[in-house]
Structures are given as structure tokens and as C-alpha cells.
FIDREN-875445 format. One line per field, with one value per atom (N, C-alpha, C, O): atom name; x, y negated, z. Coordinates in steps of 0.02 Angstrom, whole numbers. Atoms other than C-alpha are relative to their C-alpha. Layout:
# residues N
a: c(CA|...)
px: c(X|...)
py: c(Y|...)
pz: c(Z|...)
//
This chain:
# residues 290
a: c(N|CA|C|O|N|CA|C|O|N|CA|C|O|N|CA|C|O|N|CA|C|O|N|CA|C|O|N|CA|C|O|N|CA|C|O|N|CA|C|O|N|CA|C|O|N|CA|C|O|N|CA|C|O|N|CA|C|O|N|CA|C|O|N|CA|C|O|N|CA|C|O|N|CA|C|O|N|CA|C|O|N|CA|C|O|N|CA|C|O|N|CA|C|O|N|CA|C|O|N|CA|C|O|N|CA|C|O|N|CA|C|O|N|CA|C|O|N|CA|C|O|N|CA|C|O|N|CA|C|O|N|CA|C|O|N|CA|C|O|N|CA|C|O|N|CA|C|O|N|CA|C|O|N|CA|C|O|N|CA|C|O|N|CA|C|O|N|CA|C|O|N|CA|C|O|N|CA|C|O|N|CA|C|O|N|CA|C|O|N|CA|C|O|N|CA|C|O|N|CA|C|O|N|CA|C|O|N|CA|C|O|N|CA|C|O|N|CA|C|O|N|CA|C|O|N|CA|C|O|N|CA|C|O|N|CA|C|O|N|CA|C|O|N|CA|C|O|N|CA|C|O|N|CA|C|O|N|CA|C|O|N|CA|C|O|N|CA|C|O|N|CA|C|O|N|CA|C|O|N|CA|C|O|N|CA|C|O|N|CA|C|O|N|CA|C|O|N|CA|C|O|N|CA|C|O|N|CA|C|O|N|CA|C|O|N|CA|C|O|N|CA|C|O|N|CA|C|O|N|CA|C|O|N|CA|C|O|N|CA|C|O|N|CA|C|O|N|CA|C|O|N|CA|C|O|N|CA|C|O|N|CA|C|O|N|CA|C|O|N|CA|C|O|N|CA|C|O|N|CA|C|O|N|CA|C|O|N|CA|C|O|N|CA|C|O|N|CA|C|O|N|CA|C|O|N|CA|C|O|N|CA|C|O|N|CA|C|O|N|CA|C|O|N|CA|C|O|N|CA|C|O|N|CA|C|O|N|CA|C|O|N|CA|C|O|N|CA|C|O|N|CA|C|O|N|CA|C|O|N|CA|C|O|N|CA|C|O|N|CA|C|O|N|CA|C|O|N|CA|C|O|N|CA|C|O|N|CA|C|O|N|CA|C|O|N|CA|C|O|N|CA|C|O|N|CA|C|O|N|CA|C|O|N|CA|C|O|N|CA|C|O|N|CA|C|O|N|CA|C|O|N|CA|C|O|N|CA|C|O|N|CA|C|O|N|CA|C|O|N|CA|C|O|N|CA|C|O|N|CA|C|O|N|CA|C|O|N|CA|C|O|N|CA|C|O|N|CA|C|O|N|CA|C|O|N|CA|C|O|N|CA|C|O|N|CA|C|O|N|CA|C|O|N|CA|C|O|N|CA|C|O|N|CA|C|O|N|CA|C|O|N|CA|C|O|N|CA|C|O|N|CA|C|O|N|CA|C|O|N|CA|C|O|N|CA|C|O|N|CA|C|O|N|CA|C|O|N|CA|C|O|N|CA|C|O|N|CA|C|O|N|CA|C|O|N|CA|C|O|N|CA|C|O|N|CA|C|O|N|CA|C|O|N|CA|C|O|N|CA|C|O|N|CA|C|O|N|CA|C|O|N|CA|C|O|N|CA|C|O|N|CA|C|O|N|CA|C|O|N|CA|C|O|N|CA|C|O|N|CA|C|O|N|CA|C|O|N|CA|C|O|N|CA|C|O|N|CA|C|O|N|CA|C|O|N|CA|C|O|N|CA|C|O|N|CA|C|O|N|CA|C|O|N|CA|C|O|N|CA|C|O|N|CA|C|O|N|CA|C|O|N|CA|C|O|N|CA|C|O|N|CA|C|O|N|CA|C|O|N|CA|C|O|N|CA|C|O|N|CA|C|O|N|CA|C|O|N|CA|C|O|N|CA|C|O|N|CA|C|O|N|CA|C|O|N|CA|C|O|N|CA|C|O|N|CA|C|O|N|CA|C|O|N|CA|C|O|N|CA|C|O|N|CA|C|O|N|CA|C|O|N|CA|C|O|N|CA|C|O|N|CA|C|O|N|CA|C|O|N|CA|C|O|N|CA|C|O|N|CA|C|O|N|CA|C|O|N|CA|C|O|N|CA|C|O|N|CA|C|O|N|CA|C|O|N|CA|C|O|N|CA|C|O|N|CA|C|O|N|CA|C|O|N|CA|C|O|N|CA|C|O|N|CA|C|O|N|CA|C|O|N|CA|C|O|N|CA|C|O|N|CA|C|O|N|CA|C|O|N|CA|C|O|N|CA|C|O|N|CA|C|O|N|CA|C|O|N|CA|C|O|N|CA|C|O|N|CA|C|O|N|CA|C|O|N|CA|C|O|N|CA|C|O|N|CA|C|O|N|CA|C|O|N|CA|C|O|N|CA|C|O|N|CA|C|O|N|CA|C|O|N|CA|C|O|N|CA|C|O|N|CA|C|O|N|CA|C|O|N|CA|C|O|N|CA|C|O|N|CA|C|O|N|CA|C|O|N|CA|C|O|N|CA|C|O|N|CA|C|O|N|CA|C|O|N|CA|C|O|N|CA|C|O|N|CA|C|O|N|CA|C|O|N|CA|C|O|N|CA|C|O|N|CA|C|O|N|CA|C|O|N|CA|C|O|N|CA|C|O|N|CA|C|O|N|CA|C|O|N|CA|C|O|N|CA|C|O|N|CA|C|O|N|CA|C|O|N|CA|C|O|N|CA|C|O|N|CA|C|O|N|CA|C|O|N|CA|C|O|N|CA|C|O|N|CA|C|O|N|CA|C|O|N|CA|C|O|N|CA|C|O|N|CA|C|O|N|CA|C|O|N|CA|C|O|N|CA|C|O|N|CA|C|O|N|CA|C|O|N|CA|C|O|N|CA|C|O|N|CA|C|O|N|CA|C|O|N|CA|C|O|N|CA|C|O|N|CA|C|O|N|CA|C|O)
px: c(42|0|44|89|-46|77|-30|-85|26|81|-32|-42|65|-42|-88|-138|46|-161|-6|-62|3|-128|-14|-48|30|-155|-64|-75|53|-300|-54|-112|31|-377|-18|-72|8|-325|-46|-63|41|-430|-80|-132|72|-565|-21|-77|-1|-554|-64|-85|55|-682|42|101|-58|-590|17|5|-41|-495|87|120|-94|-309|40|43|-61|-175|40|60|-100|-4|3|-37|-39|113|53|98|-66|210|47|44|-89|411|2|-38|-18|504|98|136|-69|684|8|-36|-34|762|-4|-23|9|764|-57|-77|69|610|-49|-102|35|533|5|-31|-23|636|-49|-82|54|547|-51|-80|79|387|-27|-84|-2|416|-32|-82|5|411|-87|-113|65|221|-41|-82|55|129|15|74|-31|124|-27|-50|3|90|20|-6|-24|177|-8|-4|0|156|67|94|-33|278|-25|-48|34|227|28|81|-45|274|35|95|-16|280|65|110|-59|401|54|99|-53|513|23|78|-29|536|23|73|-28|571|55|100|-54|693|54|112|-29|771|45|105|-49|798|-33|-40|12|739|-31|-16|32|620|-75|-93|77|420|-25|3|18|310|-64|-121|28|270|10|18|-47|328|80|100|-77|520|17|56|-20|526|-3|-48|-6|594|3|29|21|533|56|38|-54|694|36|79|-27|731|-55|-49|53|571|-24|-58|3|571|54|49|-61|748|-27|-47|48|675|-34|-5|55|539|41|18|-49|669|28|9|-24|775|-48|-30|23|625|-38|-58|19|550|66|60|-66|726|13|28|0|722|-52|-48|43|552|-68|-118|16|486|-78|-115|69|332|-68|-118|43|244|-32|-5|65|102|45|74|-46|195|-37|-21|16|89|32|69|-43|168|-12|-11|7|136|22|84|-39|159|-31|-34|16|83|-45|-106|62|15|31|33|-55|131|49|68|-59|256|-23|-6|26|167|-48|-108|36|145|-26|4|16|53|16|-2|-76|195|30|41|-58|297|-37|-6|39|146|5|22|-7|149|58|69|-79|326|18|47|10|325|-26|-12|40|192|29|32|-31|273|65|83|-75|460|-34|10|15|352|-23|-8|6|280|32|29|-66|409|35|41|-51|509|-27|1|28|374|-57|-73|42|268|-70|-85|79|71|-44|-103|66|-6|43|99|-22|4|-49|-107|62|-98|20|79|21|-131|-54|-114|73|-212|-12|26|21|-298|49|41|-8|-188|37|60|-30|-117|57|50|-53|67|-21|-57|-52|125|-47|-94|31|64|6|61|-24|34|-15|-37|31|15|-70|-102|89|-161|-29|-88|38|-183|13|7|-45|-105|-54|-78|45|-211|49|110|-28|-206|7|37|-16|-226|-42|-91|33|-280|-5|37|5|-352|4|-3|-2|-337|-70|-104|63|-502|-15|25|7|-583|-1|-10|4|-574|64|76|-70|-375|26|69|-6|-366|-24|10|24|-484|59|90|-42|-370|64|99|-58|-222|1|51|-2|-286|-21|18|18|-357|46|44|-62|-179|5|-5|-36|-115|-29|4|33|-245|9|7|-15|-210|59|63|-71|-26|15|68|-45|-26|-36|-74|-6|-31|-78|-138|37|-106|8|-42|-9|-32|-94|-140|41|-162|-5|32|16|-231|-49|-105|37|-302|6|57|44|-384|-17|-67|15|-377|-1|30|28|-451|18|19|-3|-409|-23|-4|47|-539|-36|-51|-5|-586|-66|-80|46|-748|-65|-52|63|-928|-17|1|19|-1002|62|51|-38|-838|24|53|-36|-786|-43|-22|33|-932|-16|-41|22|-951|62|61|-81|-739|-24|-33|-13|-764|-62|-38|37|-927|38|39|-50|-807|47|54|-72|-660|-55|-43|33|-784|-36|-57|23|-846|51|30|-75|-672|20|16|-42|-570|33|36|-57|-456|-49|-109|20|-460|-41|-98|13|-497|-6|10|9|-542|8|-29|-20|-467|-7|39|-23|-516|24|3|-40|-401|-15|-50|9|-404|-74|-104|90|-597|24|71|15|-636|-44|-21|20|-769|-14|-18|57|-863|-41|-36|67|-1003|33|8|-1|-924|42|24|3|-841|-47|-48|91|-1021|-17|-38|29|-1053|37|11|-29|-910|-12|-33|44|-946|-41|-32|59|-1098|-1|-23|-30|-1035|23|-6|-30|-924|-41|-12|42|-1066|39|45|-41|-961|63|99|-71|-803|56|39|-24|-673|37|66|-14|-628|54|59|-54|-468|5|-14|0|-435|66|98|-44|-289|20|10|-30|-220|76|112|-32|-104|7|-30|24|-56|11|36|30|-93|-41|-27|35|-204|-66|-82|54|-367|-65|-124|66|-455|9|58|10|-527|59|71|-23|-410|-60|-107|39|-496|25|65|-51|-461|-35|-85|16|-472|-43|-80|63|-627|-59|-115|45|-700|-17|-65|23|-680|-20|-46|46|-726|-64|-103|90|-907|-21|-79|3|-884|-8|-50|3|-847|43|28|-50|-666|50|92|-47|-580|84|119|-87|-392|3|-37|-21|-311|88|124|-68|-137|6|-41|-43|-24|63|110|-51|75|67|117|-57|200|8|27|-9|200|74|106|-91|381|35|68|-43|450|-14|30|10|369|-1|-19|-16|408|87|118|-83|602|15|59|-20|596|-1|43|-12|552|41|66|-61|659|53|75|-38|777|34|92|-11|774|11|48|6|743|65|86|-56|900|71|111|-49|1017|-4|49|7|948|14|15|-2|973|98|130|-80|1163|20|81|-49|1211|-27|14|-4|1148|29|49|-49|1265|51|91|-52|1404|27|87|-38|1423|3|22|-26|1426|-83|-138|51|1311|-43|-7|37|1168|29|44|3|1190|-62|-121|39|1123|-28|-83|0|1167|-49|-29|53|991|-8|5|41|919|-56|-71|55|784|25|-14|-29|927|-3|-12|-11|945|62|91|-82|1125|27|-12|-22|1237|-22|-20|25|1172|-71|-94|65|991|-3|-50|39|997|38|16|-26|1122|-31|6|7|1015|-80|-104|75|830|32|6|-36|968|19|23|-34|1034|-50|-41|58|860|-32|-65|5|852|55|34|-54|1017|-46|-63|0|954|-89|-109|40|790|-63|-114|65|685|-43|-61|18|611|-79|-114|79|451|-54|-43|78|270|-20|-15|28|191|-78|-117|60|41|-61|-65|55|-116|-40|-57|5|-186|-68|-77|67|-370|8|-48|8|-334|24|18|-33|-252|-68|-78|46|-406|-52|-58|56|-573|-65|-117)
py: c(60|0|-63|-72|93|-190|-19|-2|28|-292|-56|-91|24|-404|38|11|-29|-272|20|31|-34|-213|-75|-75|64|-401|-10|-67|13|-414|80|64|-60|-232|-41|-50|15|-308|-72|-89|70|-487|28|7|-59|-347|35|61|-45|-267|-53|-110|37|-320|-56|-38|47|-488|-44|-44|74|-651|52|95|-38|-587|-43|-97|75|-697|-4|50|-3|-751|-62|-108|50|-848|-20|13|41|-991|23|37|-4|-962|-57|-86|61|-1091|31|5|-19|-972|58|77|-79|-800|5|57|-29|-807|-25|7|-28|-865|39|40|-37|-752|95|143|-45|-623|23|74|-16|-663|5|35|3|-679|77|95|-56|-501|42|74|-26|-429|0|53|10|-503|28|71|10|-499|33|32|-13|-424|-43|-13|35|-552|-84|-112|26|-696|-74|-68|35|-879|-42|-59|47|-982|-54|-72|71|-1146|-52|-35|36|-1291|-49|-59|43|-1415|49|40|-34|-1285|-8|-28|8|-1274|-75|-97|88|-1462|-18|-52|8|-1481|15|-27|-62|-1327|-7|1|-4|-1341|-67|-78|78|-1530|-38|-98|61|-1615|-62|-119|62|-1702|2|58|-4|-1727|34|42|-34|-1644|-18|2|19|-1733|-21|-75|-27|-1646|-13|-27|-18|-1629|64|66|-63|-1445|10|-6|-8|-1395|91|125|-69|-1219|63|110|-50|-1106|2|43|-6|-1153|82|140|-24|-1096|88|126|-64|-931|47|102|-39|-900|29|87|-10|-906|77|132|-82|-758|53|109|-58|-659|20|70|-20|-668|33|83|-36|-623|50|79|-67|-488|52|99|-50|-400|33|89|-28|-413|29|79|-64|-350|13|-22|-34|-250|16|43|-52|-204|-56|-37|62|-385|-21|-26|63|-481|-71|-103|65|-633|-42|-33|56|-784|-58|-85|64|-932|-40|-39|80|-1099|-22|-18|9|-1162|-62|-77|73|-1339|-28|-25|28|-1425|50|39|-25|-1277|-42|-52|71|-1416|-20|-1|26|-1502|24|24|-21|-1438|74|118|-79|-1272|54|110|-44|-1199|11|69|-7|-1219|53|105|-35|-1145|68|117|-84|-991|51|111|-46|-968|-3|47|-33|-969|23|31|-46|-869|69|119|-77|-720|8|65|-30|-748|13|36|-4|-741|66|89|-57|-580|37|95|-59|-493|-12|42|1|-540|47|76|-62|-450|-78|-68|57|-616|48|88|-25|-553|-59|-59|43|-694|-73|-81|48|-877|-55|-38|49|-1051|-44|-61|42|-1158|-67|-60|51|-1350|-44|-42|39|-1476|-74|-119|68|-1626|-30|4|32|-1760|-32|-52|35|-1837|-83|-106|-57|-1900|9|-27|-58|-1764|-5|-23|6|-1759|90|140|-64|-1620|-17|-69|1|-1567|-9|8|29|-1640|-56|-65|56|-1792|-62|-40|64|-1970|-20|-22|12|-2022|37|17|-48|-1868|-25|-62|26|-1900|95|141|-63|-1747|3|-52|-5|-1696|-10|15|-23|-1712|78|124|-64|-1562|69|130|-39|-1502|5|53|-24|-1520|52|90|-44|-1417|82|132|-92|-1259|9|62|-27|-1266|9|45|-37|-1239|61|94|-28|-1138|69|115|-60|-1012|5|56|-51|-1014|50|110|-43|-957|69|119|-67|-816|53|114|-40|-762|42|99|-35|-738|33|63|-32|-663|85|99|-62|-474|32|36|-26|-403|-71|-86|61|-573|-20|-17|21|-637|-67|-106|101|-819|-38|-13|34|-938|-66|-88|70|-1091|-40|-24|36|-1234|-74|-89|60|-1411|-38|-6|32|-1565|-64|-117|61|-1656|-12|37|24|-1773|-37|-53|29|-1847|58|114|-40|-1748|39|98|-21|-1713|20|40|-35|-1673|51|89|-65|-1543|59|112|-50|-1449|27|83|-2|-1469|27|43|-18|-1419|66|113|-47|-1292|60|115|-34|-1206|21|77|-17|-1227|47|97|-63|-1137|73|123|-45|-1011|42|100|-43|-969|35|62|-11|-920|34|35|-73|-753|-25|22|7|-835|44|44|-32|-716|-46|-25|6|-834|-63|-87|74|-1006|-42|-26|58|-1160|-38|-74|63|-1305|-41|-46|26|-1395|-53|-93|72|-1539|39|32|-8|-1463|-18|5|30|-1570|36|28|-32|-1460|41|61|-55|-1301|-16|14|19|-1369|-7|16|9|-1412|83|111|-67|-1232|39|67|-16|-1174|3|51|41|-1288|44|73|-27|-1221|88|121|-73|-1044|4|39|4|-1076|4|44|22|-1151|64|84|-60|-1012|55|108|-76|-876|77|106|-86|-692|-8|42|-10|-758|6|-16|24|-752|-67|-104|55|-881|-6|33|5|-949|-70|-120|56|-1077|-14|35|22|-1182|-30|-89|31|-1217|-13|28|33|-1321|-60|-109|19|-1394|-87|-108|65|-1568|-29|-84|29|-1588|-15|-24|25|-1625|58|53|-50|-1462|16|11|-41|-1372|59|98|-60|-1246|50|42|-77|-1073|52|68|-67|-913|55|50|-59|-755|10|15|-26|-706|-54|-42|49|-867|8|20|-19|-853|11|-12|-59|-719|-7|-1|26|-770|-60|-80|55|-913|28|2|-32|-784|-36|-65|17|-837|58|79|-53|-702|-2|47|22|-773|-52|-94|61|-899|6|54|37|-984|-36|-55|14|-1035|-29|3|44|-1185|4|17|17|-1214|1|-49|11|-1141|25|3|-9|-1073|-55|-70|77|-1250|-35|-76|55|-1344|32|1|-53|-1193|-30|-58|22|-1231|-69|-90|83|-1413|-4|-25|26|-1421|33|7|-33|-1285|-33|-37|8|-1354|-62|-70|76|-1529|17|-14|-15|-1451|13|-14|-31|-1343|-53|-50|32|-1473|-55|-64|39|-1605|13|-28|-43|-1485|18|36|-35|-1447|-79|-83|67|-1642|5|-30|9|-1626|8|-24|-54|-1494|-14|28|29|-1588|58|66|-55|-1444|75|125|-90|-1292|33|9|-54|-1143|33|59|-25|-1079|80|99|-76|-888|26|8|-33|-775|63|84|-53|-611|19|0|3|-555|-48|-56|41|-701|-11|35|34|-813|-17|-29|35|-875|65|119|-45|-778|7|-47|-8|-720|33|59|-20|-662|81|106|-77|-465|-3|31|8|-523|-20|4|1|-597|22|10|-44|-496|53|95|-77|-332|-40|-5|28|-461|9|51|-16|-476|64|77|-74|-294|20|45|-45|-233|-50|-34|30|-353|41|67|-60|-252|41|47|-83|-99|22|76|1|-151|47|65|-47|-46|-51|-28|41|-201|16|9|-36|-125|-31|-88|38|-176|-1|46|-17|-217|46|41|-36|-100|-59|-106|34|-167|-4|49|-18|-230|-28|-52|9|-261|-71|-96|51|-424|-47|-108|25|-475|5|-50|-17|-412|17|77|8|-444|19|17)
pz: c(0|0|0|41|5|-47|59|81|-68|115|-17|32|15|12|25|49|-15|31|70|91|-77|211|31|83|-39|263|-25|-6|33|188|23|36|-44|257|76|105|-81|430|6|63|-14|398|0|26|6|354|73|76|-58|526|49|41|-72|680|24|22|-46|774|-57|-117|22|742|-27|3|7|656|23|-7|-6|732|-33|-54|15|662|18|26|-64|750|-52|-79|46|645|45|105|-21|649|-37|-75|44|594|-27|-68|24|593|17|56|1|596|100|126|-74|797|40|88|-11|827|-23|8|35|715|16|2|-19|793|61|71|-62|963|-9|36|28|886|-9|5|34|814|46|31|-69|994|24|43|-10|1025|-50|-34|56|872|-75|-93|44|706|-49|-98|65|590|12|60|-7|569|-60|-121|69|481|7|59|28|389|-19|-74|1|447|-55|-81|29|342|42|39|-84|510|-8|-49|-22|565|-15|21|12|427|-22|-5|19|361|53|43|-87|574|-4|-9|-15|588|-74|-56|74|381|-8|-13|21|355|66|56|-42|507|2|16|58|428|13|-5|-1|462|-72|-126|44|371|-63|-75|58|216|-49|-77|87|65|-34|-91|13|90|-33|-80|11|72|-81|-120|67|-89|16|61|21|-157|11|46|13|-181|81|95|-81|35|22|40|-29|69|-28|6|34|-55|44|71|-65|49|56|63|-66|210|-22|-23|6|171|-35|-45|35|88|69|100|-69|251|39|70|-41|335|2|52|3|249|26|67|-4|256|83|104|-72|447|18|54|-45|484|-53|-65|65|345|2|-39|-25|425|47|79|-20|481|-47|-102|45|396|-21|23|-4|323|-42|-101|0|291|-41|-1|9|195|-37|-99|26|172|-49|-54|59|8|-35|-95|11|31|-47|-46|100|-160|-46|-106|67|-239|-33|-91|42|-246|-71|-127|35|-331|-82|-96|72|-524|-4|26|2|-563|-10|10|35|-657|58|74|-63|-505|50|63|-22|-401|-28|6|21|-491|-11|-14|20|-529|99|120|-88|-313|27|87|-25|-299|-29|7|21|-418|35|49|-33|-330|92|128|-45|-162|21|76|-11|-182|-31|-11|11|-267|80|109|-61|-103|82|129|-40|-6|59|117|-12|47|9|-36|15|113|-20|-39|41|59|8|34|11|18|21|9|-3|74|-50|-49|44|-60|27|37|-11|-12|-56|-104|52|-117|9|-32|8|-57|-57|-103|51|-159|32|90|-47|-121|-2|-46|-53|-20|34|51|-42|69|84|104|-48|260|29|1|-32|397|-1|-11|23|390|53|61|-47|547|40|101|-11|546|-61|-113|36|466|-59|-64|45|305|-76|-126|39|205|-64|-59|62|31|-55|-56|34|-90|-74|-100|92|-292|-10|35|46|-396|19|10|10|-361|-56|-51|66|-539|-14|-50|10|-539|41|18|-66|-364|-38|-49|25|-440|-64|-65|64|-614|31|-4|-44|-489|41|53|-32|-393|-66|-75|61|-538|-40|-74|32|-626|55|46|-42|-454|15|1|9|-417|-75|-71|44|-601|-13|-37|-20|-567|34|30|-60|-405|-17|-63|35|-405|48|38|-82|-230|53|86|-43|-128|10|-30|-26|-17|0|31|10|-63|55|64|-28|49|-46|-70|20|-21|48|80|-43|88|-36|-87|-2|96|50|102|-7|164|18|42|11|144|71|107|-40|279|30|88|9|210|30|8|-29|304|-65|-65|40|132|-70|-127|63|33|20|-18|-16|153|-19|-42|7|140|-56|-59|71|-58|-33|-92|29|-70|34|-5|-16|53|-37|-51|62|-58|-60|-87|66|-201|-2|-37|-16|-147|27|-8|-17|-67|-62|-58|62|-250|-41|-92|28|-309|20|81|-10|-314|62|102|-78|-150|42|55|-72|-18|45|54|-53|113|-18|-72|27|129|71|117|-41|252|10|-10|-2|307|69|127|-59|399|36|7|-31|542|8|-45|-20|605|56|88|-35|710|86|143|-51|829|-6|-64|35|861|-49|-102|52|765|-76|-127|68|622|-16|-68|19|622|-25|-80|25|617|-56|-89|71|470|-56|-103|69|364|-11|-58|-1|413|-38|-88|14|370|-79|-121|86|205|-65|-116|38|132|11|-1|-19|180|20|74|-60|176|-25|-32|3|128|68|123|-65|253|17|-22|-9|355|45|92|-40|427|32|2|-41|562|23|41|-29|618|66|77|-65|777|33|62|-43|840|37|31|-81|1013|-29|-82|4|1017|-92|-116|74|823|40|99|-26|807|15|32|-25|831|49|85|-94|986|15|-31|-4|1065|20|59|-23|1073|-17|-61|5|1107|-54|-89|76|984|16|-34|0|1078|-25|-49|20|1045|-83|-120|93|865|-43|-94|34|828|9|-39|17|898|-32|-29|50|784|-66|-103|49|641|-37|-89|41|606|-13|27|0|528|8|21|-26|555|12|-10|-50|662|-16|-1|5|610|89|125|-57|768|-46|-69|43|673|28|-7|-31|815|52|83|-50|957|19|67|-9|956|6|56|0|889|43|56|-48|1020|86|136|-64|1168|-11|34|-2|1098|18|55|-32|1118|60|98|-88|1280|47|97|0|1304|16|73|17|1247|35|53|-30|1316|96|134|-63|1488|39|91|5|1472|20|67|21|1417|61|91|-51|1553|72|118|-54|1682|16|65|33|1611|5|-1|20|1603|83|112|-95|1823|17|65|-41|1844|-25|-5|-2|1775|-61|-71|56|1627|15|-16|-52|1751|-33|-22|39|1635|57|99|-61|1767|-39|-96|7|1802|-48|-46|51|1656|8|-11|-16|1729|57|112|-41|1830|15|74|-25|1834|-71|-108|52|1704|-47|-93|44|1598|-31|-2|39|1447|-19|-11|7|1398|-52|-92|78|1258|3|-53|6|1297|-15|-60|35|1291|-55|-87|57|1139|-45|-101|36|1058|1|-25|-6|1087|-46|-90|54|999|-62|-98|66|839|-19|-79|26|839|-31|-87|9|825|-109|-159|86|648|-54|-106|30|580|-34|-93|8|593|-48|-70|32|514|28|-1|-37|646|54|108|-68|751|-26|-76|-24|817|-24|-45|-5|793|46|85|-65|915|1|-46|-9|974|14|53|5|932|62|86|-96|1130|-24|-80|20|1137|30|23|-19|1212|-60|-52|67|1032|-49|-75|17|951|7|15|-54|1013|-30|3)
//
């Protein structure tokens, strides 16, 4: 079975599916450990890649890298990946949707915006004609093989979300997105909207949608839930914590050995398990799947 098709079985299954944005080879590593499906945020990488906000730095042939590296390490995860306006032209869209699933990519999101492009939950967003968006999006479904398509929207306006999200909902895409929802209710609405397509929802920590949990969701009737950034924004503070803590102590490294710190044996034994190309799945817990 192509891991187009096995992601796409599992959006079929009872429950919300999670994946958990990475933004690099070692958070994706730790990620590996929790969860088996995994997205390739774009936040993430324009953050983690070039250091750069996220609106429309990422050039195509980084971002094709990336999912190469990370099919290779864990052969056996759902892999998700963001692929913005298809940088832009449709040609380009498709010629990164065929090097995406040759590389072993389960699926791809596709949105309607127009540059410059923002995060999809960030002010300001502006969308294509809806008639240039479907003729992009219907090369890309024509090219891809088994890859899993989501169709996502942008749109910001009451009566264009619901008239984009109908649209995309009539169209071969697997799944259909719209980003920045605002409340339950308007979840409802788009639900409502796309009838038995499936539906995917975004969350991340501080945007403008509700947090809820997978059980919630699912009685919403969201068949998958993206997790943009919670690794990148677990490392920052991390990170900042760490280092602020290390300029107290005058430079002196806290003990690693049995204690909370992590150390060159802990995370030399998370990387070994990438080598050897056997890093586990995790067992499906009913608290993951509701």
C-alpha cells in the first residue's frame, strides 16, 4: 500500500487523526516517539530553515529535501506537507507534488492565497479568484498518483468561506481546510458546508481558533487535526529558559546524569534509532483516538 493510501484509510477510521508539525530531523525524531503522523509545517520550517516569518520565503527544492530526510528516517509515519500557493505557479505545483511523492510524501496542502502570502492565521490574508485556485488545484490532483490532497481556503470573508469551502468540497481533493476558524459554530457551518467530505482543522497555540481536544472534534466531525508548532514553540522556551538559567550559573552545565537534563546518551540513543531506520510507531492509545 503507498503511504498516500494508508493516510487516507486512517482519515477513514472512527476519530480526529492527529499530526504533529516538525520543523527538523530532531524534533521530528521526538515527535516520532508520541505519534504516528507527522506535519511539515510551513511556520516551522521558514522559522527553523531561514529564520524568517512565514510569508513565502521557502523555496521548493529546501522543502522537497526536508521530506526526503524524513521519509529515510522514519519510513513508517504519515507525512503531511505543506506546500503553501505551490510556490506560486502550477507547473511548479505539480513538478513538487510528483518529486514529493516519489520521495514518499502522504499527502500535500494546497491554499488559495495570493502573495505576499501570510500564515493562515495571521491578518491580512488576501485569496486567488476562485477560478485560478480550482485550475491549480485540478492540474495538481491530475498529477498526483495516490498522494493525499487537501484543499484549503483562506478566505476570511462569512459568505466566501462557505461558497470556497462548497467549491473545494466538489473536487477530487481528499480533504478540505479552512483555515483561521474562528469558533465552534463556524466549524459546524463548514462541516456543514463540505457535507461527507473530510474535514481537517488547524491548531495552533496562540491563532485565532478554539483549542480542542481530539474528543471534541470528533463530535464536531473533524476528521484530522494539524499541530503547526508545538515542538518550535516547546524549543523556544526551552531554549530561552536553558540558556537564562546557564548565564545565572556563571556557565557551570546543570547535572544531566539522573536528573531532568537531557545528555549526550539520551539523545544519542533518539538519533541511533534514525540510523538503523527501525524508530518504532507508536501503538495506537485510545486516548489518541477517540
Amino acid at each position: 500500500m503507498t503511504y498516500g493510501n494508508k493516510l487516507r484509510e486512517q482519515i477513514a477510521m472512527p476519530g480526529t487523526t492527529p499530526l504533529i508539525g516538525v520543523y527538523d530531523m530532531y524534533s521530528a525524531s521526538v515527535a516520532a516517539a508520541h505519534y504516528d503522523g507527522m506535519f511539515v509545517s510551513g511556520f516551522g520550517f521558514a522559522a527553523s530553515y531561514y529564520g524568517l516569518p512565514d510569508i513565502g520565503f521557502i523555496a521548493w527544492p529546501d522543502m522537497v529535501a526536508f521530506v526526503q530526510r524524513l521519509r529515510g528516517a522514519f519510513p513508517r509515519h504519515h507525512l503531511l506537507v505543506d506546500i503553501d500557493d505551490g510556490y506560486v505557479d502550477p507547473e511548479v505545483a505539480c513538478h513538487v507534488v510528483e518529486g514529493l511523492e516519489r520521495m514518499g510524501a502522504s499527502g500535500v496542502i494546497l491554499e488559495d492565497q495570493k502573495r505576499p502570502r501570510r500564515c493562515g492565521h495571521a491578518d491580512g490574508k488576501q485569496v486567488l479568484p476562485l477560478t485560478e485556485y480550482l485550475e491549480k488545484l485540478e492540474m495538481v490532483l491530475a498529477t498526483r498518483k495516490d498522494l493525499v490532497v487537501v484543499a484549503r481556503t483562506d478566505a476570511t470573508e462569512e459568505a466566501d468561506i462557505i461558497h470556497r469551502a462548497q467549491a473545494l468540497a466538489a473536487t477530487d481533493a481528499d480533504v478540505v481546510l479552512v483555515d483561521g476558524v474562528r469558533s465552534v459554530e463556524w466549524i459546524e457551518r463548514i462541516r456543514e458546508a463540505v457535507g461527507g467530505k473530510p474535514l481537517l482543522f488547524n491548531q495552533i497555540a496562540g491563532g485565532k481558533s478554539p483549542r480542542l481536544s481530539l474528543g471534541e472534534l470528533t463530535d464536531l466531525g473533524v476528521d484530522m487535526a494539524i499541530y503547526s508548532t508545538p515542538c518550535l514553540f516547546a524549543a523556544h522556551k526551552a531554549m530561552d529558559t536553558a540558556l537564562a538559567e546557564l548565564r545565572l550559573a556563571d556557565g557551570r552545565l546543570p547535572a544531566a546524569d539522573g536528573g531532568e537534563e537531557v545528555g549526550v546518551g539520551e539523545s544519542t540513543r533518539l538519533l541511533t534509532k534514525n540510523i538503523s531506520r527501525h524508530h518504532p510507531v507508536p501503538v495506537a492509545r485510545e486516548s489518541v483516538k477517540v
